[in-house]
Structure formats: C-alpha cells, structure tokens
Z-matrix of the N, CA and C atoms (Angstrom, degrees):
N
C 1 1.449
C 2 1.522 1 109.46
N 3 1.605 2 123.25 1 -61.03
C 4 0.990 3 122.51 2 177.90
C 5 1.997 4 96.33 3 -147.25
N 6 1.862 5 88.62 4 -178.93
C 7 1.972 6 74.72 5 -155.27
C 8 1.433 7 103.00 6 -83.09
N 9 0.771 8 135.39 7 46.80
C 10 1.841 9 149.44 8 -167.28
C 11 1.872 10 107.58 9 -169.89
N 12 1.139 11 97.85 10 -19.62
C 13 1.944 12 87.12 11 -177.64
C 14 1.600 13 109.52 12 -128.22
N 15 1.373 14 104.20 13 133.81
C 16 1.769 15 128.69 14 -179.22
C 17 1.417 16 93.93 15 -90.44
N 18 1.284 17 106.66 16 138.22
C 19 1.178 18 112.84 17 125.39
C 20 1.925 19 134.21 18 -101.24
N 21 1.257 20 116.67 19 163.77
C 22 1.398 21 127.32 20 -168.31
C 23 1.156 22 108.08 21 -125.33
N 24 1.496 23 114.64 22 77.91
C 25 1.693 24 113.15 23 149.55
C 26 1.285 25 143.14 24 -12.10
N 27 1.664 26 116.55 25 -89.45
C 28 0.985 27 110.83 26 -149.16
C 29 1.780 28 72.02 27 -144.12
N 30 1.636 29 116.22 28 139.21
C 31 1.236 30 124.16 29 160.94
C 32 1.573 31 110.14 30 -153.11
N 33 1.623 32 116.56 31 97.26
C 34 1.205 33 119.80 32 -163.75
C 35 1.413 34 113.15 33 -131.02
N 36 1.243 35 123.24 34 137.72
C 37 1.608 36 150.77 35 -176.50
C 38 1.353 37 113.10 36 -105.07
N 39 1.229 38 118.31 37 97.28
C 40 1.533 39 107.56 38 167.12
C 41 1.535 40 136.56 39 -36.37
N 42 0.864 41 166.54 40 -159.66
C 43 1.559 42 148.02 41 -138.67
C 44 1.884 43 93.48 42 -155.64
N 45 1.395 44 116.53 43 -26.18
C 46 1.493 45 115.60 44 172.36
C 47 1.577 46 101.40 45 -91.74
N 48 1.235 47 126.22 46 18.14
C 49 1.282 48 120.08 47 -163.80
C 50 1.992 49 113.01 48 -148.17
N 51 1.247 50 101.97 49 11.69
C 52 1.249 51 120.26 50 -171.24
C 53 1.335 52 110.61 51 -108.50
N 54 1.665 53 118.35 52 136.61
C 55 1.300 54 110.54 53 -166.40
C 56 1.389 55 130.69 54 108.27
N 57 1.897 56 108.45 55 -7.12
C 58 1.193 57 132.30 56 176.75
C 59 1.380 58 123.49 57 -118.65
N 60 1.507 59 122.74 58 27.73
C 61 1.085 60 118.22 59 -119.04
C 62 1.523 61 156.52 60 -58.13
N 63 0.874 62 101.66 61 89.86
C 64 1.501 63 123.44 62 163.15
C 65 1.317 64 119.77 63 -55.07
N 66 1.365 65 120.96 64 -31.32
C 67 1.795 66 114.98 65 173.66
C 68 1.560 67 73.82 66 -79.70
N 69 1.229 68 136.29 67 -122.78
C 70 1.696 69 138.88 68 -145.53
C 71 1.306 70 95.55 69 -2.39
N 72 1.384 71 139.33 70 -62.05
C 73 1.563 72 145.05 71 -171.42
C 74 1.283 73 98.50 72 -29.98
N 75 1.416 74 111.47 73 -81.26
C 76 1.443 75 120.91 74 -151.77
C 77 1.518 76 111.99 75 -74.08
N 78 1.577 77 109.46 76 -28.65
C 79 1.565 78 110.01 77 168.49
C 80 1.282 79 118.39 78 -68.02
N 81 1.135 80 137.76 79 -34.98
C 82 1.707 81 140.54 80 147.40
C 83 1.490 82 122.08 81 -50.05
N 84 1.097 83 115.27 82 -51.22
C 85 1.567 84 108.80 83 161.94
C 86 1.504 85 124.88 84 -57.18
N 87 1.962 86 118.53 85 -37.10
C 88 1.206 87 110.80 86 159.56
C 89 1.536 88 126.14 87 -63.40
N 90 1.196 89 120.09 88 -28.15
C 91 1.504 90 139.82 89 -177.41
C 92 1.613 91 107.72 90 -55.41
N 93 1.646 92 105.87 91 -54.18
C 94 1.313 93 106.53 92 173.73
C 95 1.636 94 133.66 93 -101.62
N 96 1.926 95 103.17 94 14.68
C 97 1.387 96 118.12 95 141.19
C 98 1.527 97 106.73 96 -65.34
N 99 1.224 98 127.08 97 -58.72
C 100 1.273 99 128.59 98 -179.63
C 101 1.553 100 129.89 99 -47.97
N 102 1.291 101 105.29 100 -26.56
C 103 1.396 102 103.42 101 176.79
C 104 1.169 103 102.98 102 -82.42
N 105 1.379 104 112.81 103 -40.28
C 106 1.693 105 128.26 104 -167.84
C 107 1.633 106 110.21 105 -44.76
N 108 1.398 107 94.12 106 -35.38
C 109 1.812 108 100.49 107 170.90
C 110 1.476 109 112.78 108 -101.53
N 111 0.820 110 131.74 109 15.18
C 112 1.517 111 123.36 110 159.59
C 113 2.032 112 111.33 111 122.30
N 114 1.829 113 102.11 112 -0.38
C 115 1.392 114 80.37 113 -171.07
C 116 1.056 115 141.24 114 -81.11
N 117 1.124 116 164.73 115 -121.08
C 118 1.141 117 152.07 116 -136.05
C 119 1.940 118 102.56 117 143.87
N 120 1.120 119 111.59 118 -62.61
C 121 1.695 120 86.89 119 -169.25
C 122 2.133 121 88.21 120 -140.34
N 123 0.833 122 110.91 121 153.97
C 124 1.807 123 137.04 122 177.53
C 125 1.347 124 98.41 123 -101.52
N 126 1.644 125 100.37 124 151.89
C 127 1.715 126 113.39 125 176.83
C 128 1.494 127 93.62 126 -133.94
N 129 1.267 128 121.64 127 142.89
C 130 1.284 129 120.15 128 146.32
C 131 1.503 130 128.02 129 -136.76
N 132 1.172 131 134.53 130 113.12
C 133 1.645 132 118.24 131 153.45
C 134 1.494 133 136.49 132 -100.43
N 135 1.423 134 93.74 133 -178.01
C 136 1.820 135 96.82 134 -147.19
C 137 1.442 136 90.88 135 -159.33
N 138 1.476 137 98.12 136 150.40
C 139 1.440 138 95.96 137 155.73
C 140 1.179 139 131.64 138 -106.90
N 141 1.462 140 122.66 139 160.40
C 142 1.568 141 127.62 140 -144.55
C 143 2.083 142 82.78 141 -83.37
N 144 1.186 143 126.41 142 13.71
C 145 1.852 144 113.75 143 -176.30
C 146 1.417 145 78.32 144 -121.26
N 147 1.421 146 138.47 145 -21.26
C 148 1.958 147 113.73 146 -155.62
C 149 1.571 148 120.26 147 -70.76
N 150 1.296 149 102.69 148 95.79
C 151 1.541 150 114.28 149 -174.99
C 152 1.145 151 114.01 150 58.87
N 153 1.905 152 98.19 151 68.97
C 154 1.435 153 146.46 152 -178.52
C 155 1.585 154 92.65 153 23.63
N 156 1.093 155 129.49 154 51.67
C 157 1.494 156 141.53 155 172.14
C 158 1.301 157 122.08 156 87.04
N 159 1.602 158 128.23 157 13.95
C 160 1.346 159 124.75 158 -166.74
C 161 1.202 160 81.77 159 -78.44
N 162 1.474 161 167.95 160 -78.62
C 163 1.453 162 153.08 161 -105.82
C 164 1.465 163 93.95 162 -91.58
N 165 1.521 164 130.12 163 -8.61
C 166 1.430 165 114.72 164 -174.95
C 167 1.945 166 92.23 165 -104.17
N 168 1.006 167 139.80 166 -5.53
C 169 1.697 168 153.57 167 -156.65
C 170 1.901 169 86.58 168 -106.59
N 171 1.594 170 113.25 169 -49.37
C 172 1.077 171 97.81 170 -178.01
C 173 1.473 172 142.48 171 -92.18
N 174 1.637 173 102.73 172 -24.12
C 175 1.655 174 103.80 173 147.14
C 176 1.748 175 114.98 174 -67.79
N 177 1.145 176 124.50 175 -38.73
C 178 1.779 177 99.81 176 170.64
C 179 1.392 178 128.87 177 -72.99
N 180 1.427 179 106.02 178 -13.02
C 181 2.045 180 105.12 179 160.51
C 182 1.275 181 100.26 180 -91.49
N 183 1.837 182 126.69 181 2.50
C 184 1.871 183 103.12 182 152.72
C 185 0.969 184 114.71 183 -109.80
N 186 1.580 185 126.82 184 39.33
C 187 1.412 186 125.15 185 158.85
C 188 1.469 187 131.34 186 111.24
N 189 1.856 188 103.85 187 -16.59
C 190 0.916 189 129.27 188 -173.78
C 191 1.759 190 122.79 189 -81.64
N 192 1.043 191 99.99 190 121.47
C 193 1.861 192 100.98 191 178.88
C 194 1.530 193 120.32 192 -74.88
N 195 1.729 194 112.25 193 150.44
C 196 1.172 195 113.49 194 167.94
C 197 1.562 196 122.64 195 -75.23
N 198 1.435 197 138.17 196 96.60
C 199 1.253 198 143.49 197 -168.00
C 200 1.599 199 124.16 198 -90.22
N 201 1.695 200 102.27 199 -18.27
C 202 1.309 201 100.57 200 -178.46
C 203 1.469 202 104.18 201 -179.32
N 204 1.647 203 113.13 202 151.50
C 205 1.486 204 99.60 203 -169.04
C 206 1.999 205 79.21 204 -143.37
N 207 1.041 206 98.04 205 158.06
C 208 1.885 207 117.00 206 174.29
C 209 1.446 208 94.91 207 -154.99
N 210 1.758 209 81.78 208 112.06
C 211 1.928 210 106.56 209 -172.79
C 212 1.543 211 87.80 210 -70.91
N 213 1.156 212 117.00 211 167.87
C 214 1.470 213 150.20 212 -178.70
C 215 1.264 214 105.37 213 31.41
N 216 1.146 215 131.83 214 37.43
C 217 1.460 216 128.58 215 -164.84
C 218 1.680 217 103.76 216 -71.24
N 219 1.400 218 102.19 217 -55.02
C 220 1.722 219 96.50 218 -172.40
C 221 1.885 220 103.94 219 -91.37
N 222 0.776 221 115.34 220 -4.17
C 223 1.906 222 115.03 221 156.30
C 224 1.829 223 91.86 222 158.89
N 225 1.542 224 104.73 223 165.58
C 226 1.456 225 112.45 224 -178.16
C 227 1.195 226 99.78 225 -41.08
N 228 1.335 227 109.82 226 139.55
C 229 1.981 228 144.21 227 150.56
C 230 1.750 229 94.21 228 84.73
N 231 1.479 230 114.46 229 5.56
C 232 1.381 231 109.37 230 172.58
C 233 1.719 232 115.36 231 -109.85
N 234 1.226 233 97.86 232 87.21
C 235 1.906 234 92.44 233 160.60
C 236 1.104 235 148.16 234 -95.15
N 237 0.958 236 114.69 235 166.22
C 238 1.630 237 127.41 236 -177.67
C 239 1.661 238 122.76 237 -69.48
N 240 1.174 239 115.35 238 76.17
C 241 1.676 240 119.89 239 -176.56
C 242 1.710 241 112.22 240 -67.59
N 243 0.944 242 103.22 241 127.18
C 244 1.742 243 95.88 242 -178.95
C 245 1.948 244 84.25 243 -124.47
N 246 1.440 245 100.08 244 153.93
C 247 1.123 246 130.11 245 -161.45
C 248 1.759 247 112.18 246 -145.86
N 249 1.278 248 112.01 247 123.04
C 250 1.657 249 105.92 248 175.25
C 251 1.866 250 98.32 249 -149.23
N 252 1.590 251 106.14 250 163.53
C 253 1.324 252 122.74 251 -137.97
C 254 1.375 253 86.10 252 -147.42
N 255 1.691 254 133.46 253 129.94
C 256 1.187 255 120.27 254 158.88
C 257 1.692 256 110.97 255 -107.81
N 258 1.381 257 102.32 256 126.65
C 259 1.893 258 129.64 257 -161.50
C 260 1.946 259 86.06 258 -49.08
C-alpha cells in the first residue's frame, strides 16, 4: 500500500476450528512478517454482517481501531468496516 503500511486481505478459520486460536496465531505471525519488512501500521476491512460481526470483535480485541466505516457499501445494512493497527 505504502512503504511502511500492509494491508491484510484475507485471514480465515474454518468454523470447526475456531476458538483455539489459530486466527490470533496467524495474525501475530503476519504482524511480525510485517515488521520484519519495515512496517509500521496494518489495514484491514470487513464487513459490518461477516460472521454477524465476530471479524470486527476480533480485530478490536487485537488492538486494532475503528478508522472508517462506508454505510451500505456491500448492499443495504451492509458496511464497509476498515480497521488499522500500529506494528
């Protein structure tokens, strides 16, 4: 994105496999790929429905702030949560 900021795609846990954590796992291991190259701050978005909001519950119990929201972005009552983390 920029030469200090990641963005974070896609970080997904199967649903028989959630609860052990393995998302915290792999989001800490990306965190400190990221520093490893120079970053400085993480982006993430989500939508305000993705697993009736657990993916927005679980980047803000890892530290991450709410920075920006665009109402109906992915269709009515579904928005666009953006999320960022400084490394």
């Amino acid at each position: 994105m920029t030469e200090t900021t990641f963005d974070l795609y896609w970080l997904v846990v199967g649903v028989e496999a959630r609860g052990r954590g393995l998302g915290r796992a792999m989001l800490e291991a990306a965190h400190e790929h990221m520093r490893g190259q120079g970053g400085r701050t993480v982006r993430v978005e989500t939508s305000s429905l993705e697993g009736q909001g657990g993916a927005a519950r679980f980047y803000e119990s890892a530290g991450y702030r709410l920075v920006g929201v665009i109402p109906a972005f992915y269709r009515p009552g579904d928005d666009l949560i953006i999320f960022a983390k400084a490394l």
